[in-house]
C-alpha positions in Angstrom: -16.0 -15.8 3.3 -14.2 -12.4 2.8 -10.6 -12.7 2.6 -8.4 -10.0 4.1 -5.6 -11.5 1.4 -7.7 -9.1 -1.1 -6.3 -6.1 -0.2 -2.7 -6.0 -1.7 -0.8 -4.8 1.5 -2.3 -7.5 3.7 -1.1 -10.0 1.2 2.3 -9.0 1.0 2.4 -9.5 4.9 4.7 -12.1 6.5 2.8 -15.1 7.5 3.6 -14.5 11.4 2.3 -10.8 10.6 -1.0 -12.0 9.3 -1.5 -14.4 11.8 -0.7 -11.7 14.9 -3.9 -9.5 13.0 -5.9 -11.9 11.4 -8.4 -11.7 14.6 -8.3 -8.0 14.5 -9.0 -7.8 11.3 -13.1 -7.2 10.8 -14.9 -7.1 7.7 -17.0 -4.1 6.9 -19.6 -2.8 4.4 -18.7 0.2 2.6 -21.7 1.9 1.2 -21.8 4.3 -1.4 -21.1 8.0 0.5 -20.3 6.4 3.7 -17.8 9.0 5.4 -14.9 6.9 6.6 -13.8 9.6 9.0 -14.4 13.2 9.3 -11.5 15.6 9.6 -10.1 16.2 12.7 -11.7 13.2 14.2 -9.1 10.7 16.2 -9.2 7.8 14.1 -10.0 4.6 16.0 -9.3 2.2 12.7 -7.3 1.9 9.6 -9.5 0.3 6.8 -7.8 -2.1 4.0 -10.2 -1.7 0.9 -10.6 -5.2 -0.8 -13.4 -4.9 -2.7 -14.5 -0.5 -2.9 -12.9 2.7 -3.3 -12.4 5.6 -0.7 -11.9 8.9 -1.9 -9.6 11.3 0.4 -11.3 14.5 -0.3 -10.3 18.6 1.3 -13.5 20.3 2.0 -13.4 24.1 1.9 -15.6 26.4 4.9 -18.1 27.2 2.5 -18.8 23.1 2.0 -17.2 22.5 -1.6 -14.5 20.1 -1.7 -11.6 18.6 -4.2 -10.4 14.7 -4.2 -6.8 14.6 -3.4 -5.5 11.0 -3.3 -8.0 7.6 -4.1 -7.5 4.8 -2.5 -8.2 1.0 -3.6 -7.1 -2.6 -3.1 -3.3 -1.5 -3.1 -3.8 0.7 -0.1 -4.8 1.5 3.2 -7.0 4.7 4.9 -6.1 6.2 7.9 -2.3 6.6 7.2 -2.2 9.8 9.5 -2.7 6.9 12.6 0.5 5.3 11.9 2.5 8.5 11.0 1.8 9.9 14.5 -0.5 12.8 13.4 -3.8 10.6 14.8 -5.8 13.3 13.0 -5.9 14.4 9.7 -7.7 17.5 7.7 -9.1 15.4 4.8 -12.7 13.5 5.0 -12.2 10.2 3.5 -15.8 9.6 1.9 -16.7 6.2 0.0 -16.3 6.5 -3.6 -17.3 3.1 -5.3 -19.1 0.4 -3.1 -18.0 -2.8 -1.7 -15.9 -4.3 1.5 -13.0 -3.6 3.4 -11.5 -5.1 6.7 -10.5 -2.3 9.5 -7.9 -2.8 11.9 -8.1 -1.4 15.7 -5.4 1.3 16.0 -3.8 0.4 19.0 -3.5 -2.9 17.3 -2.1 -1.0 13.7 0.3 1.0 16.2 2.0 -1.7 17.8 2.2 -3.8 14.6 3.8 -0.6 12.9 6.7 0.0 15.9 8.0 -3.7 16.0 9.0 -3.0 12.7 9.3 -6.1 10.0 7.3 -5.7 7.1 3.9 -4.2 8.0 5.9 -0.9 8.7 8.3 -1.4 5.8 4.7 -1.4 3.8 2.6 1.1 5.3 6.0 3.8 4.9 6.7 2.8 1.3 2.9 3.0 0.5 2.8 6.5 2.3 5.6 7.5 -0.3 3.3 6.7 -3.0 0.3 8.5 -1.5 2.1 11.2 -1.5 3.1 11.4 -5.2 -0.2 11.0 -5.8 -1.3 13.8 -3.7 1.1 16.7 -5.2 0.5 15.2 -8.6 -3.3 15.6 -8.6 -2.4 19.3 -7.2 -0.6 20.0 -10.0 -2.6 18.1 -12.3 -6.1 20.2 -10.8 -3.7 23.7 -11.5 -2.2 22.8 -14.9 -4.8 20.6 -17.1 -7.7 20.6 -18.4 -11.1 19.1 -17.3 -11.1 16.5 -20.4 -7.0 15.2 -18.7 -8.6 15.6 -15.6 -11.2 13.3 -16.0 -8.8 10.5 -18.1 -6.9 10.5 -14.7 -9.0 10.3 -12.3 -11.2 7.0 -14.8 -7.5 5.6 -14.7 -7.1 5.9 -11.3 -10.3 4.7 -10.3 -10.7 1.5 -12.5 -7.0 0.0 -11.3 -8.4 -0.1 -8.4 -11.2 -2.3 -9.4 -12.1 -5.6 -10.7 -13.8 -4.3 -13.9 -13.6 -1.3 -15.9 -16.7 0.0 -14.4 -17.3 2.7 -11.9 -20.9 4.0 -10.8 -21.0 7.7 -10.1 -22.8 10.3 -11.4 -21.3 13.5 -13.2 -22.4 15.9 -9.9 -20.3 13.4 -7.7 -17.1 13.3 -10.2 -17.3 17.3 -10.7 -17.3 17.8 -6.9 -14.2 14.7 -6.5 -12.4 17.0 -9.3 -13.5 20.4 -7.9 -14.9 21.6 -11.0 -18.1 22.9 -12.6 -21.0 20.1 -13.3 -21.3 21.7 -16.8 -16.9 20.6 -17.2 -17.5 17.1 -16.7 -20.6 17.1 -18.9 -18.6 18.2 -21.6 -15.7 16.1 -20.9 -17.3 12.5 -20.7 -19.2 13.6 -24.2 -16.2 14.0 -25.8 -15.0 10.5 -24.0 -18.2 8.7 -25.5 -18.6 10.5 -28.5 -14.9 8.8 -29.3 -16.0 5.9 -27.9 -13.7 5.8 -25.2 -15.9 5.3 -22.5 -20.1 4.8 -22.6 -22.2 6.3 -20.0 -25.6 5.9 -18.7 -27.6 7.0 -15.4 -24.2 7.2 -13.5 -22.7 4.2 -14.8 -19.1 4.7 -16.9 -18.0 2.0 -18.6 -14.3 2.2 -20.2 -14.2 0.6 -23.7 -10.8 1.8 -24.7 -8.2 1.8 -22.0 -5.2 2.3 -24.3 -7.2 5.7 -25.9 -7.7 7.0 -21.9 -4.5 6.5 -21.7 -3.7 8.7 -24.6 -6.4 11.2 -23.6 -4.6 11.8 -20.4 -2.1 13.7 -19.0 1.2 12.7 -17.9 0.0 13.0 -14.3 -1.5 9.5 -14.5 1.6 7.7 -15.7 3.6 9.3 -12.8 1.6 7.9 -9.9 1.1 4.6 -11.7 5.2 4.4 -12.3 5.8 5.3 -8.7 3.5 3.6 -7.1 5.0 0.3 -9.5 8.3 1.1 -7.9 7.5 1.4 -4.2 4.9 -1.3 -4.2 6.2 -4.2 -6.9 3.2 -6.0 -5.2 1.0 -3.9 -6.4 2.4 -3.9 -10.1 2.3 -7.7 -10.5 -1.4 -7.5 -9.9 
């Protein structure tokens, strides 16, 4: 039986909280690609990854995109439903497979204006989403591919179980917004050190404390301030 307790900001719930949602609260599959919502759509749920990854991606006119912000078992999708804005410019797309549990939004709105500590959450873990936004902006302006790609395999496996993602190198150049031919070169370089092995869109990370190295500072920022907003999150 899925437990909604999986997803770090449920857990850190009060226990009257949980219990007011817990019958809300449906479990979903989240399929490789699935598009969580499309932008400018009113959003009629909030989803609470437990067991996948959702990628919050900015697609251009002309149909190329960039991944700002990933989002795991720490987080929530859909912040823009709480924060009054119903509607946001991003696509939120499916990233690595699994489960989640969505929420109703009128049932996420009312939760959110009595206050206590599902709003004391959702705003402190809207401060971190943030950060993580602006630093992949400047972390897609300043770096190269190679730091790039360090961060986003750092992002990605803390917000899974094992150090294993499955995505192929035409799905992470268009999450990074960069050429196929980048990331190519990039995740060569990885395995060639043996940082990371790779095989028909399976990336395995052998040497976390080398990634870390390999990357930028970018990494290390979101990861400290996400630690400081969310000490949940940290002790997991």
């Amino acid at each position: 039986m899925p437990d909604p307790r999986e997803n770090l900001l449920i857990a850190a719930l009060s226990a009257v909280e949980l219990k007011r949602i817990r019958r809300h609260l449906e479990p979903v599959d989240m399929p490789l690609g699935d598009v969580v919502y499309e932008s400018g759509r009113l959003l009629d749920h909030v989803y609470f990854p437990t067991t996948c990854i959702v990628s919050l991606l900015y697609v251009l006119d002309n149909g190329a995109s960039a991944e700002i912000a990933v989002v795991g078992y720490e987080g929530v999708v859909g912040i823009s439903l709480f924060m009054g804005g119903e509607t946001t410019p991003s696509r939120a797309v499916v990233q690595s497979a699994g489960s989640a549990f969505r929420l109703p939004s009128a049932v996420m709105k009312a939760e959110f204006t009595r206050g206590g500590s599902m709003q004391h959450l959702m705003l402190r873990y809207t401060q971190a989403l943030i950060t993580q936004m602006a630093q992949t902006a400047v972390c897609n302006r300043h770096h190269s591919v190679d730091q790039q790609l360090c961060r986003w395999l750092l992002l990605s496996i803390d917000r899974l179980s094992a150090p294993e993602i499955t995505m192929t190198q035409e799905l992470i150049a268009n999450m990074l917004g960069v050429r196929r031919e980048g990331v190519t070169e990039a995740a060569g370089k990885l395995q060639d050190a043996g940082v990371i092995r790779y095989r028909r869109g399976h990336i395995k990370v052998l040497d976390r404390a080398r990634l870390e190295g390999m990357s930028c500072e970018c990494y290390e920022v979101v990861r400290r301030e996400t630690a400081r907003l969310l000490p949940v999150v940290a002790a997991h």
